[in-house]
N, C-alpha and C positions, 0 to 999 in steps of 0.2 A: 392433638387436635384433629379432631375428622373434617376430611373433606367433602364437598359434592362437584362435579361434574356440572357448569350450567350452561348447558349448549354452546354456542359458540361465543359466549363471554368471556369462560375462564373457570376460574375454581373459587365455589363459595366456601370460605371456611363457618365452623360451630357457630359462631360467635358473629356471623351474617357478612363480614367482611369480603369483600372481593379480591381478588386478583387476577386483572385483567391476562388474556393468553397472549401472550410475549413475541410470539414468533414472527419473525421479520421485522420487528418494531425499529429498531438499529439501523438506521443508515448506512453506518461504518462498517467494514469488511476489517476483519481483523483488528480489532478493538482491542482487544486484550495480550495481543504482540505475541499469540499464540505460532502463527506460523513465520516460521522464518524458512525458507526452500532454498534463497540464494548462499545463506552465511550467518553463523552467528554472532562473527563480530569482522571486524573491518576498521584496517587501521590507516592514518595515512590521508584522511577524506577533504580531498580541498575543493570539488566542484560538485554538482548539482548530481542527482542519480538516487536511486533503488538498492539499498547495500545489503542489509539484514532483512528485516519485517518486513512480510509481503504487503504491498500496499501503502508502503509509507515513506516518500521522496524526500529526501533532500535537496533545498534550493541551498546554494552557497556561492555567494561571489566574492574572492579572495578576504573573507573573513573566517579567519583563522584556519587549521586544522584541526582535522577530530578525527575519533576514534567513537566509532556507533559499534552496538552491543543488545544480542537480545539478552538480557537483564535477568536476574532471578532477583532484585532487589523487588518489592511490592508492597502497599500499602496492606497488614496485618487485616487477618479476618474478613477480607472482603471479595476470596474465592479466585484469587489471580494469582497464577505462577511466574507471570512474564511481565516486565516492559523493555520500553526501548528506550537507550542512556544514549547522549551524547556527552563525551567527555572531551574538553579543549584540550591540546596536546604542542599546539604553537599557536600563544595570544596574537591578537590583533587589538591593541589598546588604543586604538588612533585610526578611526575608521572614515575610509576613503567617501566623496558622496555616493556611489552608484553601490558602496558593499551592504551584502543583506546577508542573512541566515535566516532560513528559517525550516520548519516541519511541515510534512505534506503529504494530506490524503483526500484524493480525487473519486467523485464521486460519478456513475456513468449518466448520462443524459435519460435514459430506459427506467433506470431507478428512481429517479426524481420527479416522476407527473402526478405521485398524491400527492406534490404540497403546493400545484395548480399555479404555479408562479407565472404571474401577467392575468391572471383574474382578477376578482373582486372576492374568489373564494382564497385565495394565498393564506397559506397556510403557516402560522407560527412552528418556530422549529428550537426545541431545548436541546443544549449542549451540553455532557458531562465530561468529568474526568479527574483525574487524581495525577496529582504532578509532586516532584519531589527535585529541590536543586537548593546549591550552596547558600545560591544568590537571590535573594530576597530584591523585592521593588515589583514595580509596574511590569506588564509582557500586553502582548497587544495578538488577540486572536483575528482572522478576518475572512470573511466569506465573501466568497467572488465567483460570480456569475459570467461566464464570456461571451455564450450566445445572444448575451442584450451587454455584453459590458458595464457591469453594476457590480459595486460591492457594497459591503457595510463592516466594520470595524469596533470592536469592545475592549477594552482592556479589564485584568484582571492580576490579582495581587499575589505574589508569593509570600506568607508574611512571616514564615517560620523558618529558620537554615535547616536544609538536610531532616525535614520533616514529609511525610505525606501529606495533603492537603486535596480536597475534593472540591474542585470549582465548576459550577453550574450557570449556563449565558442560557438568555431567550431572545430570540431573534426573532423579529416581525415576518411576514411575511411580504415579499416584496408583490404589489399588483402589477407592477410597471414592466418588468422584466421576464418574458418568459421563456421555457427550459425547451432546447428542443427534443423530440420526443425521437432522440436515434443513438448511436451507441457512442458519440463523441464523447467531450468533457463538456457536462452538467454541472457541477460545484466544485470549486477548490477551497478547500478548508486549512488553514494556514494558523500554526503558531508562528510568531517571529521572534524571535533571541536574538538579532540585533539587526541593527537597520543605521545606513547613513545619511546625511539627510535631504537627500533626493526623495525618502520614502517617507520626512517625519517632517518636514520644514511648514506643511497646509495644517488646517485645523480637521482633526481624525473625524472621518465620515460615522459618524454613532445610528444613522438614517440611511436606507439603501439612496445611491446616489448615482452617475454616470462615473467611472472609477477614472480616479485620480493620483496619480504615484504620491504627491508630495501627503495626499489624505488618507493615506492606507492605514500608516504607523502613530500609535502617540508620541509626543519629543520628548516626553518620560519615560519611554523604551527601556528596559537596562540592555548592556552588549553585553550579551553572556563568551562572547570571543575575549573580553580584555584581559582574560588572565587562565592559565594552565591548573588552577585550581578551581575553576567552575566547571558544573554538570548541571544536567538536568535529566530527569527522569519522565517519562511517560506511561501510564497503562489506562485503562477502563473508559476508552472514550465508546461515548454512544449519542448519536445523534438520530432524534425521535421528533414527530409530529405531535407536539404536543407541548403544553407551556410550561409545563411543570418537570422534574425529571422523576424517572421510574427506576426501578433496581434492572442492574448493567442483564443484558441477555447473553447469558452464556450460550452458544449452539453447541454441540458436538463438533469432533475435531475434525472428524471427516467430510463433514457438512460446512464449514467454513477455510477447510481444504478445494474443498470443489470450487467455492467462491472465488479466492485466491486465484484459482488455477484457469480461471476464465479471461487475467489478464497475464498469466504468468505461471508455466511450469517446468522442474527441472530434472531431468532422468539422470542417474550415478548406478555405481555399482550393480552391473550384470545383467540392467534392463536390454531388451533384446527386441530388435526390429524383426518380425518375422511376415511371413509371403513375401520371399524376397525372390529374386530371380536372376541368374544370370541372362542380359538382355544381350551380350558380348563377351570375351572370354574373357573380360579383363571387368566390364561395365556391370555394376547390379545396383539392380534397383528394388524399390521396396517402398510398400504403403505405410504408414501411419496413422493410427486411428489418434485421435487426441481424447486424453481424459472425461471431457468438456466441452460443449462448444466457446470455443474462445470469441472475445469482443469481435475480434477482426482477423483478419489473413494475420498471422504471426512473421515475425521475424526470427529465423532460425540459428543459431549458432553452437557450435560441437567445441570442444575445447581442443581438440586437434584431429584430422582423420586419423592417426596414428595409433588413437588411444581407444581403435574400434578391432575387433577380429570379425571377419568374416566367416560362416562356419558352412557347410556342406560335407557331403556323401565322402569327399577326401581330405584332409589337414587343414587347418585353419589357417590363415592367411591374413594378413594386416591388412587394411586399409590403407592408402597411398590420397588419397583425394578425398573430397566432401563437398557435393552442393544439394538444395534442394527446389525443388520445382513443384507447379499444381497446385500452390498452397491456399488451403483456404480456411475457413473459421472452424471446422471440423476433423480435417487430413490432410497431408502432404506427402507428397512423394520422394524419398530421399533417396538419393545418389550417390554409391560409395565405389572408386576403383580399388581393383582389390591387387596386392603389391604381387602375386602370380596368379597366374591364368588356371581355367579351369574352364570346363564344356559348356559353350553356349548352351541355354536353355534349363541345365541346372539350378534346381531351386535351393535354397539359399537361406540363413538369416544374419542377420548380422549381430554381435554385440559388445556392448560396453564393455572395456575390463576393468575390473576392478583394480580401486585405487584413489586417491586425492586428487582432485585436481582434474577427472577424467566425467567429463557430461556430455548432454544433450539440452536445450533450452530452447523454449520457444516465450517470444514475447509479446505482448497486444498491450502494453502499460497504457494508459491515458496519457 
């Protein structure tokens, strides 16, 4: 079939049909559980946190343990290598009122002002995705708003065991509530797998509302913690301005690496800090340029100074210490003692050694 180029539309095929140009259409960073930077899998997970998939939290309050996974399992023919699995590893079949589980990806306040929320223009927002899990019944998706404290809540069916399954929500656009236009948290986008009923006991907000715990959850919820042979699978979310859903936007790896890396990046094996300087014969310091401008001043953490060499004009030398200063959404300046002395004012770099377990991280998460 031939194409044409129709200006900033998209591409008309032979046959007159359209397709709109895609790019940026997605809300979602990492939709397709393409990057994982911190781990592939992770075992052990009994609280809230960032494990595998860049981008996608875990809420967990002593409902059960698991083991998250970026996945090679995926729904056939639909251009996805990855999702992300949570498998229960110790049930919670008797769940306490205040315990929840649930999936999480945070959307920035900066990205959210085309869908004009607190206007009269509020923009309708369609939700995709492909989900695969043992356990069949109701799940409860829910969007939450914090800088007007408003949600709204859908529930949706798993109806097949251990099948792919593509579910599609449309969501109103709320007038009432609006996004503030800075780099905080803008949207929280929530599956829930199991909820106690603190979250499920009100009748489920289906209408944006003033957010309410007992109205988050349906009380048809299923707890996918009640037994060590449940999972659930995630991949192909895409969240678009628009009522209808559209085919998943693939970016390029490196272009939704960069995205990623704007809340969150991790240097391993033999990356190397360089203009570094001896400012003391013991003290060096050294710039950081970051990949990216990140959301915000990052938080910084090395897996030990130990697991750094300091290199210069004579023998390399360990690291003994590690802090960092100056930091801001662009660079910081890190601070390594080095385990023998060496000439004030010698320039310097420092780096990684290779091996497991031996990084650099800087964080700005939502």
């Amino acid at each position: 079939m031939s194409v044409a180029i129709n200006g900033t539309n998209g591409i008309t095929y032979n046959d007159g049909s359209l397709q709109p140009s895609a790019i940026g259409k997605n809300l979602i960073i990492n939709g397709n559980m393409a990057i994982a930077q911190r781990a592939t899998s992770v075992t052990g997970i009994t609280s809230a946190g960032y494990y595998t998939c860049d981008r996608w939290n875990i809420a967990n309050t002593t409902a059960g343990t698991w083991t998250q996974t970026q996945d090679t399992d995926v729904p056939t023919g639909q251009g996805f290598a990855t999702s992300i699995k949570m498998d229960c590893t110790t049930a919670d079949a008797s769940l306490a009122v205040g315990d929840q589980l649930g999936l999480e990806t945070r959307l920035e306040g900066l990205n959210c002002q085309q869908l004009e929320y607190g206007t009269a223009n509020a923009k309708s927002t369609t939700l995709s995705f492909w989900v695969k899990s043992n356990k069949t019944g109701v799940y409860t998706f829910e969007y939450f708003q914090p800088d007007s404290s408003r949600s709204i809540s859908q529930t949706y069916t798993i109806s097949v065991a251990n099948t792919w399954e593509k579910k599609t929500i449309t969501i109103d656009g709320d007038t009432s509530g609006a996004i503030n236009n800075d780099n905080g948290l803008g949207l929280l986008l929530k599956w829930w797998l199991a909820a106690g009923t603190n979250w499920t006991s009100g009748t489920l907000a289906t209408s944006w509302a003033t957010l309410s715990n007992p109205n988050r959850v349906s009380s048809s919820n299923v707890n996918l913690a009640d037994s060590t042979s449940n999972y659930i699978n995630i991949t192909g979310v895409q969240l678009e301005a628009n009522t209808t859903a559209t085919p998943f936007e693939n970016l390029q790896y490196g272009q939704q690496l960069a995205l990623c890396q704007r809340y969150y990046w991790r240097w391993t094996d033999e990356h190397a800090v360089s203009n570094a300087t001896f400012y003391s014969t013991v003290a060096v310091y050294g710039v950081l340029s970051f990949n990216t401008t990140m959301r915000a001043a990052p938080t910084f953490t090395v897996s030990a100074a130990a697991h750094f060499n300091i290199f210069n004009s004579a023998a390399a030398t360990a690291a003994s210490a590690f802090s960092a200063s100056r930091i801001t959404e662009n660079s910081a300046r890190l601070n390594f003692t080095a385990s023998s002395a060496r000439t004030q004012g010698q320039a310097a770099w420092v780096e990684i050694i290779t091996g497991a377990g031996k990084y650099i991280e800087s964080d700005a998460e939502l």
